[in-house]
N, C-alpha and C positions, 0 to 999 in steps of 0.2 A: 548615738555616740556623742561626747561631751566635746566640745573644740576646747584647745588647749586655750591657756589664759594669753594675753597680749593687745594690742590694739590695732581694729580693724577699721574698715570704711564705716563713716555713722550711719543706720537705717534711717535717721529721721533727717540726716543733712548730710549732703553727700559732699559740700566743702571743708568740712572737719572730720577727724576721727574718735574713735570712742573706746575706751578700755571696759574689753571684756575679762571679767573675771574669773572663767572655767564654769561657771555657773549661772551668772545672768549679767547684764550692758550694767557697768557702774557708771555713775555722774560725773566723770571724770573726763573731757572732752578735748580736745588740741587741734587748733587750725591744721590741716594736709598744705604741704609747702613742698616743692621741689628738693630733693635730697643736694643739687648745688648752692642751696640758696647762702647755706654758713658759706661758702669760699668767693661767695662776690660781693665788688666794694664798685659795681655800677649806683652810679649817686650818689659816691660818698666822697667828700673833701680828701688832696693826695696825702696819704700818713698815716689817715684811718686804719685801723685792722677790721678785717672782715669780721663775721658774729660769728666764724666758729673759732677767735683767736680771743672776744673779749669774754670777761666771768660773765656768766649766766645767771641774770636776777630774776623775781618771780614772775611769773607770766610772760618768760622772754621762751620759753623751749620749743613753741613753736617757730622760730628761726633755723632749730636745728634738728626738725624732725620729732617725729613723735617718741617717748619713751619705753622704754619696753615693761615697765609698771609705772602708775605712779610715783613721783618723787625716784626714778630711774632712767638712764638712757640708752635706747635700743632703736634699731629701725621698725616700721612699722611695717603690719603684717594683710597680708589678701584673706580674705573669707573663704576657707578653701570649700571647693566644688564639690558634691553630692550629698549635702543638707541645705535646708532653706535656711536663711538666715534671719532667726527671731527679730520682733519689733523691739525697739527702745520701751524698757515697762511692760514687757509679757513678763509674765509671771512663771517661771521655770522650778531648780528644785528638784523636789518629787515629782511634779507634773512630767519634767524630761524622760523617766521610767515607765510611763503611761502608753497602754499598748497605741497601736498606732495603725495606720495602711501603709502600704508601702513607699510612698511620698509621701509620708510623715502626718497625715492629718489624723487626730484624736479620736476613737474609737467611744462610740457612748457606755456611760455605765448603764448598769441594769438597772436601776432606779427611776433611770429618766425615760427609760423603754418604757416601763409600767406606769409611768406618770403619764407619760403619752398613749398607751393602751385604754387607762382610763377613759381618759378624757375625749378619745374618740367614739368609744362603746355609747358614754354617753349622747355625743352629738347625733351620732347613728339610730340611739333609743326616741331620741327628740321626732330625729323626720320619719321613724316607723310608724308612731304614734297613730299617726291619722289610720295609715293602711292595715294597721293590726286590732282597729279597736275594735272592730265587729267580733273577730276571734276571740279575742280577746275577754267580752262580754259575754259570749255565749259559751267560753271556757270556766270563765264567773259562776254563770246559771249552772252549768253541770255539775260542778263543785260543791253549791251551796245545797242542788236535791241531795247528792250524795251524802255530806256530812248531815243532812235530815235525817234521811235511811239510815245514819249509825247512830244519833240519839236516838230515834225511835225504837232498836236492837236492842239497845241500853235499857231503855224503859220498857222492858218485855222483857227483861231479864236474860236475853238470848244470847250463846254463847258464839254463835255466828253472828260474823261481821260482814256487813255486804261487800262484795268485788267492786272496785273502781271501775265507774262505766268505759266501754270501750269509746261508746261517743265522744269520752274527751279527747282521743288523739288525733282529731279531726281538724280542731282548730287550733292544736297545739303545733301539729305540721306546719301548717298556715303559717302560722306567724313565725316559726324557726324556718320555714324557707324564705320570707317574706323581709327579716332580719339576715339571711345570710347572701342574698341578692341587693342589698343595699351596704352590706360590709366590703360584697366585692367593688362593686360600681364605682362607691367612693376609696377605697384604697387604689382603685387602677387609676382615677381621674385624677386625684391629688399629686401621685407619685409621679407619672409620667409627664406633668407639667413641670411642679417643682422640688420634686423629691421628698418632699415633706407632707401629711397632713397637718392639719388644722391642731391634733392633740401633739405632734412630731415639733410645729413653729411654737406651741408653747413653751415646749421641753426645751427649745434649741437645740434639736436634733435633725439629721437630715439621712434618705438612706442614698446610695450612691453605689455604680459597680468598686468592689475592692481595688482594683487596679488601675480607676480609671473615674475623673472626676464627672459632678453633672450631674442632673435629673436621668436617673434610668430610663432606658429605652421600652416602648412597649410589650414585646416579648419579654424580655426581663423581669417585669412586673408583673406580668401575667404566670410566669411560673412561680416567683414570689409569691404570690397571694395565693395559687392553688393549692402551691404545698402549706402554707399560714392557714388556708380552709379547710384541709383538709378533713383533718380532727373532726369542725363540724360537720361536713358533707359526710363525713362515717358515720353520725352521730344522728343522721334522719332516720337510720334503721334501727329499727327497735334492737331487738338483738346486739348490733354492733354497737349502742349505746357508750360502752365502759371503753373499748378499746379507743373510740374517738375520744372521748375525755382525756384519756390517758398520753392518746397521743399529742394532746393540745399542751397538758400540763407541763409535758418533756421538753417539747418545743421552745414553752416561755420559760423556761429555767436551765435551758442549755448554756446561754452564753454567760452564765454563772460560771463554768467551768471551762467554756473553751478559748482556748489562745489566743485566737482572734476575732473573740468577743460575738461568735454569731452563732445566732440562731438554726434549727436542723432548715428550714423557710430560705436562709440568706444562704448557708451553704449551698442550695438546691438552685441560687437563680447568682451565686458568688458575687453576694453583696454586703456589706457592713453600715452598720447604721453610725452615723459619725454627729460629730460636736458640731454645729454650726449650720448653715444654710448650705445650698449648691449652687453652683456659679450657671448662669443662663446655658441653655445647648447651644452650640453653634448652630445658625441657620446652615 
């Protein structure tokens, strides 16, 4: 909700006040002075008239209180109660229309989700590296006999094509449980510290319970990420294959369309992934 225009306590100096404009702090500033200050003539020669009796030249208005706009005079105004009160220089606008949590903090877009998806998948690919390479090579060798087997079909003119040996899915397990036990490991250890990974601080995203600020709690994250794994842990059954795809796909493109920007994962552990860092847990 927009606060009406007027002028409030400054955020950046709390001895002066500052005219907001219905929309964002203008440059506009005037010392806070006691609303008696025009009707007294303490230290002034006897005959003087006080400064709410003499004309008012420029840079005199704060003697009499702040104006109620620029180049007007009005009494000044309190920052009313149950919004925060934006910094001097944030950047407002359309931004004030931007979904939000319930204390007001910034809901991320999907862009920066998937900018941080990536860049974790990678980190993740980095330190499997070592524990997957064996699989990995001998998923290599299976591959290269079998695409043998089908030129040599070729060159025999044969109209059967050999079956993909079953020995591959030996070490292709491997390494998809091997990758989905290090997906967990590091989304539980980064979040429950500082609510962010490593792909999340880049983005400047952070995720956070919706109602409530801070590094999620361990349970919280823990169902977060079961239901975020889920998709793959369907997806070690051959068979169930599609449905975990499926469900994985849905999941990363929900909060395209939901209201409060989350995921099927964050509904599940009622959490929103937000703009910025998270403020330390209380000890």
């Amino acid at each position: 909700m927009t606060q009406p225009s007027g002028w409030y306590d400054d955020p950046q100096d709390p001895s002066q006040l500052r005219y907001w404009d219905g929309v964002s702090w203008s440059s506009h500033v005037t010392p806070k002075v006691s609303p008696t200050v025009q009707d007294s003539t303490i230290g002034m020669p006897y005959g003087v008239a006080p400064a709410a009796e003499r004309p008012q030249g420029p840079g005199s208005q704060g003697a009499r209180g702040a104006p109620a706009a620029p180049g007007e005079h009005g009494p000044a105004q309190r920052w009313p109660q149950g919004g925060p009160m934006p910094a001097y220089g944030q950047p407002l606008g359309w931004q004030s229309n931007q979904a939000t949590t319930p204390d007001g903090v910034v809901l991320s877009g999907w862009w920066k989700r998937v900018l941080a998806q990536i860049i974790d998948n990678m980190v993740v690919s980095i330190v499997a590296l070592p524990l997957t390479f064996a699989p990995m090579k001998q998923a290599v060798n299976v591959l290269q006999d079998y695409f043998q087997q089908v030129v040599n079909a070729v060159d025999a003119g044969s109209s059967t094509m050999p079956t993909l040996p079953d020995s591959l899915s030996g070490p292709i397990l491997q390494i998809s449980v091997t990758v989905l036990i290090l997906n967990l490991v590091y989304e539980i250890a980064f979040l429950t510290r500082t609510g962010a990974t490593p792909g999340k601080r880049v983005a400047g995203i952070s995720v956070r319970l919706r109602d409530k600020p801070g590094p999620p709690t361990l349970d919280v994250v823990l169902k977060r990420t079961a239901v975020k794994q889920g998709g793959d842990i369907v997806g070690l059954v051959r068979v169930l294959g599609f449905f975990g795809s499926l469900f994985r796909t849905v999941d990363v493109l929900w909060p395209l369309w939901d209201v409060k920007k989350q995921a099927i994962h964050d509904k599940a552990a009622s959490t929103n992934v937000v703009v910025g860092p998270q403020p330390r847990r209380d000890a």
